[in-house]
C-alpha atoms as an extended CHARMM CRD file, in Angstrom:
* protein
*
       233  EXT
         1         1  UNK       CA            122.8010000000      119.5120000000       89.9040000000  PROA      1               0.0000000000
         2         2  UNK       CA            119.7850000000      121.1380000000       88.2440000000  PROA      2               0.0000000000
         3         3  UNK       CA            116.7220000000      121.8100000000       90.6360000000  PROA      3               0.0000000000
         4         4  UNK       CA            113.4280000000      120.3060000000       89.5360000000  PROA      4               0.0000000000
         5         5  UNK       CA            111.0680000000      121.8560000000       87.6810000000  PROA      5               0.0000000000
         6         6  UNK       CA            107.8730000000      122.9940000000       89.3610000000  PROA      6               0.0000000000
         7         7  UNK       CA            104.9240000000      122.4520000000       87.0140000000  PROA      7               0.0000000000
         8         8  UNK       CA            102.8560000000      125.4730000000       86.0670000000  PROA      8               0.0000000000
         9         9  UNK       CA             99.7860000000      126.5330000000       88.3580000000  PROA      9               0.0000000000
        10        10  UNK       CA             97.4400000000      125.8030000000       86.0750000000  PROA      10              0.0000000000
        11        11  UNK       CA             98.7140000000      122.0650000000       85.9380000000  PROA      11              0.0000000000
        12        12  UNK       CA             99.1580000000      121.8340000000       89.5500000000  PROA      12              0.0000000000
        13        13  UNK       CA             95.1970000000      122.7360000000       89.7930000000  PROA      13              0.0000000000
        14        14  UNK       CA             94.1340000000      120.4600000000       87.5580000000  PROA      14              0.0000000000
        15        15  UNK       CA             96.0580000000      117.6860000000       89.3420000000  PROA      15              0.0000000000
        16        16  UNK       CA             94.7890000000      118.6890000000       92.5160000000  PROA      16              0.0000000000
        17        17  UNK       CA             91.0680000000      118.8310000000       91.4060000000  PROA      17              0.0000000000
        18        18  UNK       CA             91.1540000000      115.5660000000       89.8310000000  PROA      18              0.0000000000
        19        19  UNK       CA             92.5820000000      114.1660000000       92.5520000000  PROA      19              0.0000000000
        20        20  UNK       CA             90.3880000000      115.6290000000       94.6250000000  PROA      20              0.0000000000
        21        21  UNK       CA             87.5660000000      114.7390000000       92.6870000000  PROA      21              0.0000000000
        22        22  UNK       CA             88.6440000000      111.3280000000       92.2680000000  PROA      22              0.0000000000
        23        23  UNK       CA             89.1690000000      110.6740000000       95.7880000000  PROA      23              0.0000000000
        24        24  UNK       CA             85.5050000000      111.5510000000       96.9290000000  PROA      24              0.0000000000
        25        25  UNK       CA             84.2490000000      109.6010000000       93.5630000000  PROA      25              0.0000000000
        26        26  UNK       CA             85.8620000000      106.4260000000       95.7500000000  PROA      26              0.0000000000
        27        27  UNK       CA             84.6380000000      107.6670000000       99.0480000000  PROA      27              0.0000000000
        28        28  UNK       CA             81.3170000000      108.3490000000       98.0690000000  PROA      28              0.0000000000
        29        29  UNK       CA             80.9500000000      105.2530000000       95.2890000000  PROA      29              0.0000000000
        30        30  UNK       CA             82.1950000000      102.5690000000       97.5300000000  PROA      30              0.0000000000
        31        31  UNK       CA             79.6830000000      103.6220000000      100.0260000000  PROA      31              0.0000000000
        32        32  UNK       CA             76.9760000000      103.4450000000       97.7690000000  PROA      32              0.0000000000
        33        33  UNK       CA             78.3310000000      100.1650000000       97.3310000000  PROA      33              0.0000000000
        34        34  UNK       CA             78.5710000000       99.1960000000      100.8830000000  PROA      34              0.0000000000
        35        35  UNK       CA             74.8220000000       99.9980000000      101.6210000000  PROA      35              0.0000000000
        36        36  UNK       CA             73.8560000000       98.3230000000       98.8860000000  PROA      36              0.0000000000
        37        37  UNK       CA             75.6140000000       95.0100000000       99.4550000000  PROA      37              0.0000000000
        38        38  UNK       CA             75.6960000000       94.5730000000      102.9470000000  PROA      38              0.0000000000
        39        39  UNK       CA             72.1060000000       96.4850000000      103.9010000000  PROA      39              0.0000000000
        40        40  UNK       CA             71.8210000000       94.8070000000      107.3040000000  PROA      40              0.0000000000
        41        41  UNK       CA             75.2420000000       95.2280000000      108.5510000000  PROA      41              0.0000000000
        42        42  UNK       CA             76.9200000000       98.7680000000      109.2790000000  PROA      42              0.0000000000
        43        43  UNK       CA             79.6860000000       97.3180000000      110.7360000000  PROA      43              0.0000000000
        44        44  UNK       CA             80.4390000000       95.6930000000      107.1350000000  PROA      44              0.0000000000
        45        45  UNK       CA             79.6540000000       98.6990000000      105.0750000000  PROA      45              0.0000000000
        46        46  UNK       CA             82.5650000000      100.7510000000      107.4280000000  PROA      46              0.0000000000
        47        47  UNK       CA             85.2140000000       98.0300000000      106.3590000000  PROA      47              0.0000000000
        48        48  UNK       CA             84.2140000000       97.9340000000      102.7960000000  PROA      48              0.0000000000
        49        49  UNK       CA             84.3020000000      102.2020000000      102.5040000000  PROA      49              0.0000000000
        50        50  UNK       CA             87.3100000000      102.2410000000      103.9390000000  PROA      50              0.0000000000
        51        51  UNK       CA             89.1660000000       99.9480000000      102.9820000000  PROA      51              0.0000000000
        52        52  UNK       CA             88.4140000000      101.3940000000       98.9050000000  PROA      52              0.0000000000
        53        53  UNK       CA             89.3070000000      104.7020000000      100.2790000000  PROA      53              0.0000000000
        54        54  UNK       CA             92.9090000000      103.5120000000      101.8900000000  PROA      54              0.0000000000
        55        55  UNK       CA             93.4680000000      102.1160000000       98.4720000000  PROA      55              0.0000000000
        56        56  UNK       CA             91.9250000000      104.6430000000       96.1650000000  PROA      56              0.0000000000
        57        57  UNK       CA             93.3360000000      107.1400000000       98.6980000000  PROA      57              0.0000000000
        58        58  UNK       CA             97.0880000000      105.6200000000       98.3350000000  PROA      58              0.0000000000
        59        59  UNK       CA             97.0590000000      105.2590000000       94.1960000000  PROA      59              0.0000000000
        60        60  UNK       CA             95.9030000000      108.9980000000       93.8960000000  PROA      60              0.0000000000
        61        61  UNK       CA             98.7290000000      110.2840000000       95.6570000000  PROA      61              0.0000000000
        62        62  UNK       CA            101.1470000000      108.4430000000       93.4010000000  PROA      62              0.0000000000
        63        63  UNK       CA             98.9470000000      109.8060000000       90.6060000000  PROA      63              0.0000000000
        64        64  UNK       CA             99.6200000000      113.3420000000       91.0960000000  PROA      64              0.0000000000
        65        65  UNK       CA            101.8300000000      113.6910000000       93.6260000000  PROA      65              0.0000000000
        66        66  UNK       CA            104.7130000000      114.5390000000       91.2250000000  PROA      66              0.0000000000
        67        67  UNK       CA            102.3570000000      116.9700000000       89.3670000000  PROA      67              0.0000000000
        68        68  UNK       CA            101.1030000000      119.1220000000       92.4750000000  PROA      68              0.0000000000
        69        69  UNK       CA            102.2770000000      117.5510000000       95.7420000000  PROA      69              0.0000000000
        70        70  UNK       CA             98.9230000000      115.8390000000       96.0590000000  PROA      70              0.0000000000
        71        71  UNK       CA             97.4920000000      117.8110000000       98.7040000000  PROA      71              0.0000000000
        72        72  UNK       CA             93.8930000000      116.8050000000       97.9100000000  PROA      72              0.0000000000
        73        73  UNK       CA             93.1060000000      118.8540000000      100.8750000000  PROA      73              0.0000000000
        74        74  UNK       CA             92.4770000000      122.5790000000      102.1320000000  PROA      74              0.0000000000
        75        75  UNK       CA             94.5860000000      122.2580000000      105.3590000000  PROA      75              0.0000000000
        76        76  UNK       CA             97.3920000000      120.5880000000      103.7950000000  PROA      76              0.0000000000
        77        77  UNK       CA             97.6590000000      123.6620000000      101.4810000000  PROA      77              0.0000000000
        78        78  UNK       CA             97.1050000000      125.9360000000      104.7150000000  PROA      78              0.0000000000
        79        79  UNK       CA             99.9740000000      124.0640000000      106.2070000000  PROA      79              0.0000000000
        80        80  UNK       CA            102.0990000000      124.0840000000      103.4960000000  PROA      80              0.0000000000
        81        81  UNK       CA            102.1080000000      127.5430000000      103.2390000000  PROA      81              0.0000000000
        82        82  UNK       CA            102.4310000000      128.5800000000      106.6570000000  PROA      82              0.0000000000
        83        83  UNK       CA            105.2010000000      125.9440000000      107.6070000000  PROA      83              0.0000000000
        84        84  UNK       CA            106.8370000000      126.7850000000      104.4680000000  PROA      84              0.0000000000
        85        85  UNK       CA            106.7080000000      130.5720000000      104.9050000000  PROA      85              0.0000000000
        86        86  UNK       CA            109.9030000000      131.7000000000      105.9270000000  PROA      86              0.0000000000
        87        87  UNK       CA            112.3630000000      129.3940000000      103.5310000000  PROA      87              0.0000000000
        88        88  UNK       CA            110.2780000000      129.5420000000      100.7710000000  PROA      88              0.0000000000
        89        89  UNK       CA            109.6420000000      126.1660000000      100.2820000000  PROA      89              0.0000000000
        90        90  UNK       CA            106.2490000000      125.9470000000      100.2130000000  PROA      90              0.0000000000
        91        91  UNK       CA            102.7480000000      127.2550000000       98.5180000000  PROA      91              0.0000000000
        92        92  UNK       CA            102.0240000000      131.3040000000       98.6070000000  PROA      92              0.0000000000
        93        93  UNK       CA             99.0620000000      132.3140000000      100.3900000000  PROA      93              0.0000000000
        94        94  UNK       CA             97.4090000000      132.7340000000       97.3730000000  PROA      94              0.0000000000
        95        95  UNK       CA             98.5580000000      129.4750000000       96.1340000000  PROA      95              0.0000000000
        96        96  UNK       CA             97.2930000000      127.8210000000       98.7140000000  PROA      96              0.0000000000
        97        97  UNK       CA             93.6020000000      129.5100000000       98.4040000000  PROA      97              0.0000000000
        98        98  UNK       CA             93.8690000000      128.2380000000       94.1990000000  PROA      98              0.0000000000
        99        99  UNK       CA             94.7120000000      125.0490000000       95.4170000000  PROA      99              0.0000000000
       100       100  UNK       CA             91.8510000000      125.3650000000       97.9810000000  PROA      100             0.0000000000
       101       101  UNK       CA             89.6000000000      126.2470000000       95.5620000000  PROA      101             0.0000000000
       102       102  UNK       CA             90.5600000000      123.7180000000       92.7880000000  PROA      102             0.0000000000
       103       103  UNK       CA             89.9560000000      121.2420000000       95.4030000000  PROA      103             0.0000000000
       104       104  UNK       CA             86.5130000000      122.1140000000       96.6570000000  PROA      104             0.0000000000
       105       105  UNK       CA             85.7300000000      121.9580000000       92.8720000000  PROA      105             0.0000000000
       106       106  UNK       CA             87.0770000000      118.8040000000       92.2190000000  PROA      106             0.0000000000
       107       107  UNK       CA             85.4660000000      117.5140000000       95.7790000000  PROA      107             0.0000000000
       108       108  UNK       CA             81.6720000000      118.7810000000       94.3700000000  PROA      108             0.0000000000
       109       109  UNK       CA             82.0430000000      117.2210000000       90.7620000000  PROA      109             0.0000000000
       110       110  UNK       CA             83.3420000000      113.9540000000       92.4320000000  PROA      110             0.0000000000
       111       111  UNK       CA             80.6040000000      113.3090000000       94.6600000000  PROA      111             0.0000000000
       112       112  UNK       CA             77.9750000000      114.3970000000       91.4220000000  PROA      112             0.0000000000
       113       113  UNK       CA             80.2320000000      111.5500000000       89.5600000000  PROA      113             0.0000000000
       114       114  UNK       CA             79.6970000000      108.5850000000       91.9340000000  PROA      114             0.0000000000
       115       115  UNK       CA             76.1570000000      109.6380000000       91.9980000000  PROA      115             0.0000000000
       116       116  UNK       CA             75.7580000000      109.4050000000       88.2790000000  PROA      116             0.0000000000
       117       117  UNK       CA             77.6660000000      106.3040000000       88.0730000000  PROA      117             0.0000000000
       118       118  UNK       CA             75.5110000000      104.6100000000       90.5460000000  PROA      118             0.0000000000
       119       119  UNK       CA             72.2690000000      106.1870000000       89.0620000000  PROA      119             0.0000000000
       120       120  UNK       CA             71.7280000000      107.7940000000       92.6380000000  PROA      120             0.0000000000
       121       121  UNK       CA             70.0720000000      111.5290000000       92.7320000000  PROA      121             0.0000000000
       122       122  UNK       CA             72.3280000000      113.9570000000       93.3090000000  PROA      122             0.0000000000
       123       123  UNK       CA             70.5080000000      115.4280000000       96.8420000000  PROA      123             0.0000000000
       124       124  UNK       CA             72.0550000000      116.9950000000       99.7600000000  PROA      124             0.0000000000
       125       125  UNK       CA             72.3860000000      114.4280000000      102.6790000000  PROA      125             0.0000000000
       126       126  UNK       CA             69.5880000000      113.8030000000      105.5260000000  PROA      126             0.0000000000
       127       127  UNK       CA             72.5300000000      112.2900000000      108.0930000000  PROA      127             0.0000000000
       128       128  UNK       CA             73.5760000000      114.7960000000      110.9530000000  PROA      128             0.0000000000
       129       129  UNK       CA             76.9100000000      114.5250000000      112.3130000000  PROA      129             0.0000000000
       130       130  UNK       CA             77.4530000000      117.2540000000      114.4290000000  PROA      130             0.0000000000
       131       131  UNK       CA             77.7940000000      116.5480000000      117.6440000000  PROA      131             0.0000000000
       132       132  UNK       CA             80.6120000000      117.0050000000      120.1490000000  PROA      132             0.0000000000
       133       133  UNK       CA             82.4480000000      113.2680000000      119.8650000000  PROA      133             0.0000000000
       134       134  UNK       CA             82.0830000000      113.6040000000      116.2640000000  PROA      134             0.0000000000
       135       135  UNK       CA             83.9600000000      117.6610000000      115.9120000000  PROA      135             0.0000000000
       136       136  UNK       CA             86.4280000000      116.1740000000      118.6940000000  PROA      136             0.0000000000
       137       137  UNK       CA             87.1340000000      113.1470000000      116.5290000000  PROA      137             0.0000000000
       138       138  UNK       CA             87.8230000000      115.4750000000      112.7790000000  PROA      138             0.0000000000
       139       139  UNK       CA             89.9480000000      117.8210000000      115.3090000000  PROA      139             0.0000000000
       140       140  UNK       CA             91.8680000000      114.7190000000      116.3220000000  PROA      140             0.0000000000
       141       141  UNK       CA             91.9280000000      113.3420000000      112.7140000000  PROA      141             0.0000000000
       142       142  UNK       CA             92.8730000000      116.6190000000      111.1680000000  PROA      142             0.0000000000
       143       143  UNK       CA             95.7980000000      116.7790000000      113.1020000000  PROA      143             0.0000000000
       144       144  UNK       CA             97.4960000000      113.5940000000      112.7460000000  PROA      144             0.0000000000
       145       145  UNK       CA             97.3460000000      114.2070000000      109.2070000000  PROA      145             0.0000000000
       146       146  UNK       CA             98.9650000000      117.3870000000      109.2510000000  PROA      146             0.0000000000
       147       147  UNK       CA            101.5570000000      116.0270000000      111.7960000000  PROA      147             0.0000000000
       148       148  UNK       CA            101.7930000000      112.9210000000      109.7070000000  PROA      148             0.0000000000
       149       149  UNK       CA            102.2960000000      114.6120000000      106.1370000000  PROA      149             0.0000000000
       150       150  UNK       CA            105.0190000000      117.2250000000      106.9800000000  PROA      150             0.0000000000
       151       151  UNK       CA            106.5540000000      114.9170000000      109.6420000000  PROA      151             0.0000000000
       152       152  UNK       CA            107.7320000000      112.5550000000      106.8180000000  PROA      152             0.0000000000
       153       153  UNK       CA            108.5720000000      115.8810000000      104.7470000000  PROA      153             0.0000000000
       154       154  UNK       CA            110.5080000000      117.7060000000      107.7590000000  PROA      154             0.0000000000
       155       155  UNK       CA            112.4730000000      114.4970000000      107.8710000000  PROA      155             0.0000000000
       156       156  UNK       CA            113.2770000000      113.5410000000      103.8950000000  PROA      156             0.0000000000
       157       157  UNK       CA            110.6290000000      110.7480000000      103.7290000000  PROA      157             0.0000000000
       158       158  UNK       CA            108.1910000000      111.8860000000      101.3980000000  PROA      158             0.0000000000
       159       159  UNK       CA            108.2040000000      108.9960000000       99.4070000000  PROA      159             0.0000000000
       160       160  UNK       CA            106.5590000000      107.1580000000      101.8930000000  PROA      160             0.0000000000
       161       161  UNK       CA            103.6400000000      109.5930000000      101.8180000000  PROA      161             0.0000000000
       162       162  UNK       CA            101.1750000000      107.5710000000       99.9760000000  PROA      162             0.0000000000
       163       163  UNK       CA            101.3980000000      104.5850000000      101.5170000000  PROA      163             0.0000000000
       164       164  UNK       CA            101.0440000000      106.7080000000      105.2980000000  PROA      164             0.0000000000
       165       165  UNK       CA             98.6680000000      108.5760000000      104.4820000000  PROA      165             0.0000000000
       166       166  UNK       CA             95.9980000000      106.1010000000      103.6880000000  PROA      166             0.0000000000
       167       167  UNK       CA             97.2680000000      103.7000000000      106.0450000000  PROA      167             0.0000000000
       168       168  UNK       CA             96.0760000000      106.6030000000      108.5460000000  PROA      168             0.0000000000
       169       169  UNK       CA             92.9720000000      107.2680000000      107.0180000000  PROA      169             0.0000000000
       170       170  UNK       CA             92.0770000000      103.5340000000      107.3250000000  PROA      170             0.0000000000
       171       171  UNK       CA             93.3740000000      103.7490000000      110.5300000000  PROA      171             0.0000000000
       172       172  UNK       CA             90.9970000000      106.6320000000      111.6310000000  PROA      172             0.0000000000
       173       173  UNK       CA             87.8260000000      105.3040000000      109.8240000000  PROA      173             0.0000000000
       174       174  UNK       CA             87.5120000000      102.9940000000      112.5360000000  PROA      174             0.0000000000
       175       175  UNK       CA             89.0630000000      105.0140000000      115.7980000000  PROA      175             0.0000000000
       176       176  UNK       CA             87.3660000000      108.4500000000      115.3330000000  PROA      176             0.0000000000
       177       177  UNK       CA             83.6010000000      108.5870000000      115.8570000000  PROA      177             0.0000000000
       178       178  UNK       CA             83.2190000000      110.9140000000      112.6320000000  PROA      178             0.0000000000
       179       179  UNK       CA             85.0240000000      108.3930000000      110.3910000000  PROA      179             0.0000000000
       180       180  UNK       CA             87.9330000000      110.7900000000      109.8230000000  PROA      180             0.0000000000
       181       181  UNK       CA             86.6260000000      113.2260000000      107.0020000000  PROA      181             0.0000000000
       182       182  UNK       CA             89.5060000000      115.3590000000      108.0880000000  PROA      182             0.0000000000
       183       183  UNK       CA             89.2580000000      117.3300000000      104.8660000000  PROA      183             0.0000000000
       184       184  UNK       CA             87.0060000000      120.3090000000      104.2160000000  PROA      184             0.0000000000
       185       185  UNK       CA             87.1220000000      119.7490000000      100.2420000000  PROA      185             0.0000000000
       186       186  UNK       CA             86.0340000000      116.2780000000      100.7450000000  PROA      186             0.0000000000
       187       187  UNK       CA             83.4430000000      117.4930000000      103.6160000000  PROA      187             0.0000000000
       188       188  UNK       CA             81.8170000000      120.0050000000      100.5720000000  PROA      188             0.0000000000
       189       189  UNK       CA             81.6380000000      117.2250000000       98.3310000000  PROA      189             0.0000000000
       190       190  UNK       CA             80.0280000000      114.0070000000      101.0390000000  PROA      190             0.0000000000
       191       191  UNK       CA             76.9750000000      116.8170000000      101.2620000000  PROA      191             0.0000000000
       192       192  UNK       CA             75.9600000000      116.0410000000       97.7240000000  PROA      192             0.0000000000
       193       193  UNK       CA             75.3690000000      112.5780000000       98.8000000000  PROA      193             0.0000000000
       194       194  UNK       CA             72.5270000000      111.4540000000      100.5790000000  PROA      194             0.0000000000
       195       195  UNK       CA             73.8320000000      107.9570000000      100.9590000000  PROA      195             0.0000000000
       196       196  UNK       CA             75.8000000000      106.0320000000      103.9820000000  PROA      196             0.0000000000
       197       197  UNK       CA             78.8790000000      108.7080000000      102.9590000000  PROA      197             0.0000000000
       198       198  UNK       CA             77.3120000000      111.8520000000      102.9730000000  PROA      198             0.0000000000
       199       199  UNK       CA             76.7990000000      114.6820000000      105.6450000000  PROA      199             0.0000000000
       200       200  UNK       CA             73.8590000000      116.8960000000      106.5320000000  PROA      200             0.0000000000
       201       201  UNK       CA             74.2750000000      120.8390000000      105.2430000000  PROA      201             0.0000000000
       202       202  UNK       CA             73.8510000000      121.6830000000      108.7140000000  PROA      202             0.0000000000
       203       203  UNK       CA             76.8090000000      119.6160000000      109.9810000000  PROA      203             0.0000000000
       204       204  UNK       CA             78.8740000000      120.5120000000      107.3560000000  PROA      204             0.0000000000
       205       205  UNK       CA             80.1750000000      124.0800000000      108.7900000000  PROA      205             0.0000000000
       206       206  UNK       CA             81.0640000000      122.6680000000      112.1280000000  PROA      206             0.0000000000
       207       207  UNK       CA             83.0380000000      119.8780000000      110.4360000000  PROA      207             0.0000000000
       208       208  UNK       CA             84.9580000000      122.2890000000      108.3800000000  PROA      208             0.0000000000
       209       209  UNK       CA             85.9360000000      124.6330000000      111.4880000000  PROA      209             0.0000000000
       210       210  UNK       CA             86.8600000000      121.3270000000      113.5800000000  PROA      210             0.0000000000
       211       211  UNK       CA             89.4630000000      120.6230000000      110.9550000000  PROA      211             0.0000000000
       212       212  UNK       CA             90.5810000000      123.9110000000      111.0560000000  PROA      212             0.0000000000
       213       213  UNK       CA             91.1280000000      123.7780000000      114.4270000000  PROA      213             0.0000000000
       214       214  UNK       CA             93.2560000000      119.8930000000      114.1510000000  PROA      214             0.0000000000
       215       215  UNK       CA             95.1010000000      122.2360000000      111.2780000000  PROA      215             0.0000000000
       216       216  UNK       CA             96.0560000000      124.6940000000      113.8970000000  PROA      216             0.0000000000
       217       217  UNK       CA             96.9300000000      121.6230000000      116.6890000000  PROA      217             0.0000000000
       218       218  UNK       CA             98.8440000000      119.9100000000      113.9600000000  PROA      218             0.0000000000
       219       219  UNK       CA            101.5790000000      122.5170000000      112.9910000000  PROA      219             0.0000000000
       220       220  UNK       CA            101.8150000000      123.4280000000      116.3570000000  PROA      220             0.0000000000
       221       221  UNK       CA            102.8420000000      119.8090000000      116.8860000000  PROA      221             0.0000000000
       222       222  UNK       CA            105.1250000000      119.9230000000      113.6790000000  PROA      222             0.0000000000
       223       223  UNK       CA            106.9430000000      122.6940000000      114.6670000000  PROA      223             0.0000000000
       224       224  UNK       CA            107.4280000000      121.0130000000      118.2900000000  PROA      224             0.0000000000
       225       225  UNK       CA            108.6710000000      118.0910000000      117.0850000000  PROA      225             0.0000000000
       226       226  UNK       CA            110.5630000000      118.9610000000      113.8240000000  PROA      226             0.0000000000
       227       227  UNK       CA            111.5780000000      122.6450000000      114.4160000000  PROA      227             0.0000000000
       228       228  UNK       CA            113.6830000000      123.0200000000      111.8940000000  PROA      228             0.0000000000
       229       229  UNK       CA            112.1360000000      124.7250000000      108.3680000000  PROA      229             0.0000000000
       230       230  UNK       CA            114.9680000000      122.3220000000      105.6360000000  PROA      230             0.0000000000
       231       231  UNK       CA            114.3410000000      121.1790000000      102.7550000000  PROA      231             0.0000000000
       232       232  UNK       CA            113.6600000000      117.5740000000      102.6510000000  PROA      232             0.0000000000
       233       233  UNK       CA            116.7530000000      115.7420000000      102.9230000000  PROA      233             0.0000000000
């Protein structure tokens, strides 16, 4: 049986900065959205964000996932690379800092499109959001999603990734105190937007080590609960 073909790195960035940039055009638009269509109500504006971003979320996987994997995100690159280290099976270190990079790119010129689109300036956010509930909350996000993604590789169910994964982001909108940004491309991007979706500069770093840190809890929890490095079955 021939072994698939791995696209080229150049495709696999593009895919992964579209993606990317696609993903926090839906985060960021539909919460422009929200605040403008349901002003009074927070509450409202949380179930309308999120429940675009499960579904944007869900059809960008299936986009590019057979292009690049459909990371969309820094520490699912990290992880790939450093669970996938020893068979092979995974990015390079340096593959994982293009993909990195393609994705913080992608994340900025997202956020810039939803701003454009909803004739919003494009103005770094006024809304704080680091405080110690919400960098517990993106280190408990962060790793679920790293646990969740290679869980359902480690065990040959990849194909259920898309619908997972945004069922879990939903699902973390509404039981971490952060709203589960759990993504430090997508963290870049939200402070371009000074709307009910973006985050203050100033909160920004402390968000992006708190996922590193759920990174770090969530392969340690991979490799406790699926030691073994196989391919997917």
């Amino acid at each position: 049986m021939l072994e698939p073909v791995t696209p080229p790195l150049p495709r696999r960035l593009l895919a992964e900065s579209l993606g990317t940039g696609l993903l926090v055009a839906v985060v960021v638009g539909s919460g422009i959205a929200a605040q403008r269509l349901s002003p009074e109500d927070v509450g409202l504006q949380l179930l309308e964000n999120s429940t675009a971003t499960v579904l944007g979320l869900t059809a960008l996987i299936l986009m590019v996932g057979p292009v690049s994997g459909a990371h969309l995100n820094p520490v699912v690159s990290l992880a790939d690379w450093f669970l996938g280290r020893r068979s092979g099976s995974g990015l390079s270190l340096a593959g994982a800092g293009a993909y990195a990079g393609a994705q913080v790119l992608g994340g900025v010129a997202g956020a810039v499109l939803a701003n454009v689109m909803f004739g919003v300036a494009t103005t770094t956010s006024t809304t704080v959001r680091a405080t110690g509930p919400h960098l517990l909350s993106e280190v408990v996000a962060t790793a679920g999603l790293v646990t969740l993604v290679f869980a359902l590789v480690r065990s040959g169910r990849g194909a259920l990734a898309a619908p997972a994964v945004g069922a879990y982001i939903g699902a973390a909108y509404w039981f971490t105190s952060s709203t589960s940004f759990a993504n430090p491309a997508v963290t870049v991007g939200r402070v371009l937007s000074d709307t009910f979706a973006g985050i203050a500069p100033s909160s920004a770093p402390a968000f992006v080590a708190a996922q590193l840190v759920g990174l770090v809890v969530g392969v340690v929890l991979v490799l406790a609960l699926y030691p073994s490095s196989g391919e997917p079955r």
